[in-house]
C-alpha positions, -999 to +999 in steps of 0.1 A: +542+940+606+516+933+632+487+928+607+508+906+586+511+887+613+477+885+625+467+880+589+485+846+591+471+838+619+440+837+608+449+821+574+460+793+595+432+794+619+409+786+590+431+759+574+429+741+610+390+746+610+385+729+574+410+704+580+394+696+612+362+692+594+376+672+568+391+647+594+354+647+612+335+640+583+359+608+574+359+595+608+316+595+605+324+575+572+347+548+592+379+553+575+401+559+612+379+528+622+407+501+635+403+467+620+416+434+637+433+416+609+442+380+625+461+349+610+441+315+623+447+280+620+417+252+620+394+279+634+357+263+644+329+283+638+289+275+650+282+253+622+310+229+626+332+242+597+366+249+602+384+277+586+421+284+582+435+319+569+428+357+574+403+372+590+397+409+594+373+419+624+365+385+623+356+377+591+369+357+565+390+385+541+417+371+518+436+336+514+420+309+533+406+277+531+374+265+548+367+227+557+325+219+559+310+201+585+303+176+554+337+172+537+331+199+508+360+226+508+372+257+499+404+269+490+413+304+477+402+341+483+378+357+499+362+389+505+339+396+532+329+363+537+320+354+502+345+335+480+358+360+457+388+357+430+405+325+420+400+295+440+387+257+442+357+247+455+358+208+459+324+188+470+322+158+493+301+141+466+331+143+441+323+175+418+347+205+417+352+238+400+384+255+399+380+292+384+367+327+393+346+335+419+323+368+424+300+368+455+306+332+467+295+319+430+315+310+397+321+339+376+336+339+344+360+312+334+366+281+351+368+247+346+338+223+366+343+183+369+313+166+383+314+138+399+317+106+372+349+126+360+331+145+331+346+178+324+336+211+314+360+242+304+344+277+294+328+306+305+299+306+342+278+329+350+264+336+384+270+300+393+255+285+358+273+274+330+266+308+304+284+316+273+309+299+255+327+263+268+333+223+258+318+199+278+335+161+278+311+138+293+321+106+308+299+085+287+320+098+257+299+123+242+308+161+234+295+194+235+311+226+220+291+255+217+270+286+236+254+279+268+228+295+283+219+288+317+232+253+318+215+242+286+231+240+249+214+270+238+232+286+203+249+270+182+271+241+189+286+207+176+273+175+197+297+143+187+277+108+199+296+080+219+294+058+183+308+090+158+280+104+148+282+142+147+255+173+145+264+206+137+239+233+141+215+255+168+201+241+199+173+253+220+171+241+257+199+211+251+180+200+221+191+203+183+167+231+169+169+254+141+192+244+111+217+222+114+233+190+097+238+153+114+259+130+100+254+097+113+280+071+120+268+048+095+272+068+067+241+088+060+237+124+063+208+152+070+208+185+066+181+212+073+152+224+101+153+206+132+128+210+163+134+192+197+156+171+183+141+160+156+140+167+117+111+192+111+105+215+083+123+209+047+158+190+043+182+170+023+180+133+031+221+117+019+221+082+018+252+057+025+257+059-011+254+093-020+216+091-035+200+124-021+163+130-011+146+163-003+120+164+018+096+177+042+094+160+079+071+168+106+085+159+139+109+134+126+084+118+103+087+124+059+057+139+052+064+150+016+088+141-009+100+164-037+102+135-063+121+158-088+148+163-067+156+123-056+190+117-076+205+083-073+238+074-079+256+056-111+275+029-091 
């Protein structure tokens, strides 16, 4: 009976040593470490900003919103300081972006309306418009396509303020690549574009549906494939 005894003694002896080694090695890793979690309201900081929400050992961590010393403002959350989830930034100078956040910079989806009212809705990356999204300026024009970096960069449709319409690739916020514009008179091309401009071999459509092929060379016809010119009947 005695060495049972002593046998759990020991068993529990050891089980006090690990455990106490266990409990040592998470206290050098900070996880008995108390934080101060605080509620404030209107809470100045150095630089003349004012922020209301929580803070956890001093430091903005979860819902809050932060006032600028020059009008801009932030509403939403917040990890470790940075903006981080859902929220609303809103600018003095009359932009905002209301989306995702990641490290204090839009991240993923959101919707961005600078500051003459035009809007864009799709997809940011590290704070620059990247991916997919629609653009509505406030001069009337349209963009719908890939972005890449803030730049049309993939393919896309651009509508013009008068109607007219191009379908195609862009390169750098330029059309480039193959693509067709349809202008609002009435006339049509399709085929290579570079910087905007015709380039390489296309099909000229006319008002009246007499077709020209050519070859253009920065936006000037260069060569005409006579064989294929068709006019119409009417």
């Amino acid at each position: 009976m005695l060495r049972i005894v002593q046998k759990i003694i020991l068993w529990i002896a050891g089980c006090a040593a690990a455990l106490a080694m266990i409990l040592c090695a998470m206290y050098s890793l900070g996880y008995f470490n108390a934080q101060e979690i605080n509620d404030v309201e209107n809470q100045p900081d150095a630089f003349g900003s004012f922020y209301t929400g929580r803070l956890v050992d001093n430091v903005m961590d979860g819902q809050g919103m932060i006032v600028y010393k020059n009008g801009d403002r932030f509403t939403g959350g917040f990890v470790n300081g940075e903006y981080h989830g859902a929220g609303l930034f809103e600018a003095a100078a009359g932009w905002s972006f209301e989306g995702l956040f990641l490290h204090g910079l839009p991240y993923g989806r959101g919707i961005f309306i600078d500051e003459n009212g035009g809007i864009f809705e799709g997809h940011f990356e590290a704070g620059k418009i990247d991916g997919e999204g629609k653009f509505i300026s406030s001069a009337g024009w349209v963009f719908d396509g890939i972005w890449e970096q803030g730049r049309q960069t993939g393919e896309g449709i651009f509508k013009y303020e008068d109607g007219s319409l191009y379908s195609g690739g862009f390169q750098d916020g330029a059309a480039s690549g193959t693509g067709t514009y349809t202008d609002a008179a009435g006339w049509s091309y399709a085929g290579g574009f570079t910087q905007g401009l015709f380039d390489g071999e296309g099909v000229l459509t006319f008002a009246n549906d007499e077709n020209l092929n050519g070859t253009w060379a920065a936006g000037v016809l260069i060569e005409v494939d006579l064989g294929s010119v068709s006019i119409s009947d009417e």
